[in-house]
Structure formats: C-alpha cells, structure tokens
C-alpha positions as a Markdown table, in Angstrom:
| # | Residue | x | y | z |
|---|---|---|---|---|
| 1 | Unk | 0.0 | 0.0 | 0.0 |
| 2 | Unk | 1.2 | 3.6 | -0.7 |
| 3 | Unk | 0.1 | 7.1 | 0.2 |
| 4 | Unk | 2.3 | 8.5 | -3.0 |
| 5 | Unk | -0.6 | 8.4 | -6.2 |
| 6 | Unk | 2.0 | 10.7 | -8.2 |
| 7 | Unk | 4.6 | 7.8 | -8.0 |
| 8 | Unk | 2.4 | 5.3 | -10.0 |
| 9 | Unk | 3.3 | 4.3 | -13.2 |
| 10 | Unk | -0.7 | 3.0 | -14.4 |
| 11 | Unk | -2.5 | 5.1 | -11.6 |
| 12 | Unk | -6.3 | 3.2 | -12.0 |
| 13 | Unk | -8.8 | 5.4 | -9.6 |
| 14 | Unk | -11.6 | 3.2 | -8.0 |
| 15 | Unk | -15.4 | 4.1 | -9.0 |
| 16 | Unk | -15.8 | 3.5 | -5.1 |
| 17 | Unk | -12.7 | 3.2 | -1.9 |
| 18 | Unk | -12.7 | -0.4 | -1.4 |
| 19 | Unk | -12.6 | -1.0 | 2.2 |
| 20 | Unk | -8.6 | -2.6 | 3.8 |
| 21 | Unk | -9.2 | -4.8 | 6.5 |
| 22 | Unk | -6.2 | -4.4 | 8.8 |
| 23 | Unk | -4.7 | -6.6 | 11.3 |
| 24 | Unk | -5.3 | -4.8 | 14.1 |
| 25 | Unk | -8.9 | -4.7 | 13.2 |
| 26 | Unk | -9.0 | -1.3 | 12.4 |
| 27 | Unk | -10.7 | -0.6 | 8.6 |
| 28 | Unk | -9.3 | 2.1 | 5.9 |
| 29 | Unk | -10.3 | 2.7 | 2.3 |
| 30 | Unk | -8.0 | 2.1 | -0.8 |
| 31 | Unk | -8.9 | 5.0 | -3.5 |
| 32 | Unk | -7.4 | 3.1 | -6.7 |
| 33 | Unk | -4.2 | 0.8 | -7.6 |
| 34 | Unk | -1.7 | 0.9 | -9.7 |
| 35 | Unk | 2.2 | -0.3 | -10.6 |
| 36 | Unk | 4.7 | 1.2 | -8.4 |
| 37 | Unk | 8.3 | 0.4 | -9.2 |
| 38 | Unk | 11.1 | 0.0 | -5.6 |
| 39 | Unk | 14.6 | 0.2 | -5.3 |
| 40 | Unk | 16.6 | -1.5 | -3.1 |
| 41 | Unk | 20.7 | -1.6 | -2.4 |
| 42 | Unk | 21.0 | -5.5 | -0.7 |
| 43 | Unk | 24.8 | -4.3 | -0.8 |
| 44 | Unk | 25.7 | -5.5 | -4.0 |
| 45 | Unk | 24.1 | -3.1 | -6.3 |
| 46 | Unk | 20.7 | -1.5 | -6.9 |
| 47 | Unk | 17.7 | -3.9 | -7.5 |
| 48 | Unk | 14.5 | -2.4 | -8.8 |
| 49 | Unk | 11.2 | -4.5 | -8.9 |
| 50 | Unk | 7.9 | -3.3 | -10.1 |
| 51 | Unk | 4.9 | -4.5 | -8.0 |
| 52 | Unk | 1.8 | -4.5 | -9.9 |
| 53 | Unk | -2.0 | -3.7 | -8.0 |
| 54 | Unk | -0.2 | -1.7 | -4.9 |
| 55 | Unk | -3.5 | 0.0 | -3.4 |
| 56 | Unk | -3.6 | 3.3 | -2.5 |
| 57 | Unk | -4.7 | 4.9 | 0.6 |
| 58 | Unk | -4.6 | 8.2 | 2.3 |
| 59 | Unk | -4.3 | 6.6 | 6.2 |
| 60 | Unk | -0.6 | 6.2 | 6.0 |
| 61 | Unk | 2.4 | 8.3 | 5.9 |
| 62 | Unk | 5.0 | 5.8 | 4.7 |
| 63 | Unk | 4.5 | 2.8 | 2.2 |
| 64 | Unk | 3.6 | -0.5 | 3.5 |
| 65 | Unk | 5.2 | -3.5 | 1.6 |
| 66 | Unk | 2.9 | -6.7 | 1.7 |
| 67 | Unk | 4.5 | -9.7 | 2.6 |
| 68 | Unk | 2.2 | -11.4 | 0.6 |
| 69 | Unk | 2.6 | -9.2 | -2.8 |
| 70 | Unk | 6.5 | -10.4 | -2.4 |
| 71 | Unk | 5.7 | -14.3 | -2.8 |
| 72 | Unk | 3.5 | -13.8 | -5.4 |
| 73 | Unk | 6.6 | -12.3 | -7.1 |
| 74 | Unk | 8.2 | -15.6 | -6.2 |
| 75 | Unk | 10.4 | -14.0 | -3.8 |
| 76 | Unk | 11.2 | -15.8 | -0.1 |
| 77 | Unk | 10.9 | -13.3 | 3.0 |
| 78 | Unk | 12.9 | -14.3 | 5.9 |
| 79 | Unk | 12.3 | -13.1 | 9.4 |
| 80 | Unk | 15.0 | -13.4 | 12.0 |
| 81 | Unk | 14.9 | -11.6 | 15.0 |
| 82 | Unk | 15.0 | -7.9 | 14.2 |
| 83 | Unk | 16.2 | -8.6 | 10.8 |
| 84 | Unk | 14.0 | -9.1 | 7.0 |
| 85 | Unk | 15.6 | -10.5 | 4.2 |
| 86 | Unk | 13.8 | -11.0 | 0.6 |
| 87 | Unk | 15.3 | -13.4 | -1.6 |
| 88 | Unk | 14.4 | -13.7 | -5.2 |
| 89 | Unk | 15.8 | -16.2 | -7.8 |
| 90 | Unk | 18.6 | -17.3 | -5.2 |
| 91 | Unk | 19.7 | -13.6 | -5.2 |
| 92 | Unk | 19.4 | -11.6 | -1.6 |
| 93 | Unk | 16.8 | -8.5 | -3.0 |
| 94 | Unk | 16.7 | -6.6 | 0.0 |
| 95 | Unk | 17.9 | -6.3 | 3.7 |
| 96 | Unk | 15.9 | -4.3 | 6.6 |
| 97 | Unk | 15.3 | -4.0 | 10.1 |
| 98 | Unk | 12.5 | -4.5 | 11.8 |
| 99 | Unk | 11.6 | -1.1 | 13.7 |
C-alpha cells in the first residue's frame, strides 16, 4: 500500500474506496491501484522491482510492503529476529530491520 498516487506508473482510480481490513482490526479505504516500481541496495548493487495492484490509501504516511505481494513475485521473506531479508531467484533483494 502507498500514500504517494504521483509515484504510479498506471494510476487506476476506483469508482468506489474499497474497504482494507487491517490486522489490528482497524478498517481504511484504498482509492485506486496501480504499478509502483522500488529500489533497493541488498549491498551489492541497486535492484529495482515493479509491483503491480499496490492500493492506495490516504491513512498512511509511509508505504507499507505486503509480505504477501513479495511471494506472489516468487520471492522468499525471511524473518530473524530484528532482521527481513527478501530473496528472489537465489539472489538476496533486499535487507531491513524491523523497527
């Protein structure tokens, strides 16, 4: 999910929000979808993937990254205490932190 429309590449505005479901049972509303490209530096280089049908929503102030949308890409996300990792095609995509 993203709060940044401008940075969509196929911006697709719903006729109606469609109403997120969130974890903590809270509900928001997604205005419209669209293809929304990331960068990432795992430390060997730059790696940019496009995910496709990233919802967006005025609730939030940063993007939120679905684990789900990344293994649908195929890619493995690895939890481990504080630290992420997102492998795709044997290849290390990304490194974070858990904050």
């Amino acid at each position: 999910m993203t709060f940044d429309r401008d940075a969509s590449e196929d911006f697709f505005e719903f006729k109606n929000p469609a109403i997120i479901n969130l974890s903590d049972n809270h509900q928001i509303l997604a205005y419209g979808k669209g293809a929304y490209g990331i960068v990432a530096d795992p430390g060997d280089g730059i790696q940019c993937t496009v995910l496709t049908d990233v919802l967006f929503v005025l609730d939030f102030a940063k993007n939120l990254l679905s684990v789900r949308a990344m293994t649908k890409l195929g890619a493995l996300v690895n939890f481990e205490g504080d630290q992420c990792r997102t492998i795709r095609s044997s290849k290390i995509v990304d490194n974070g932190k858990i904050q």
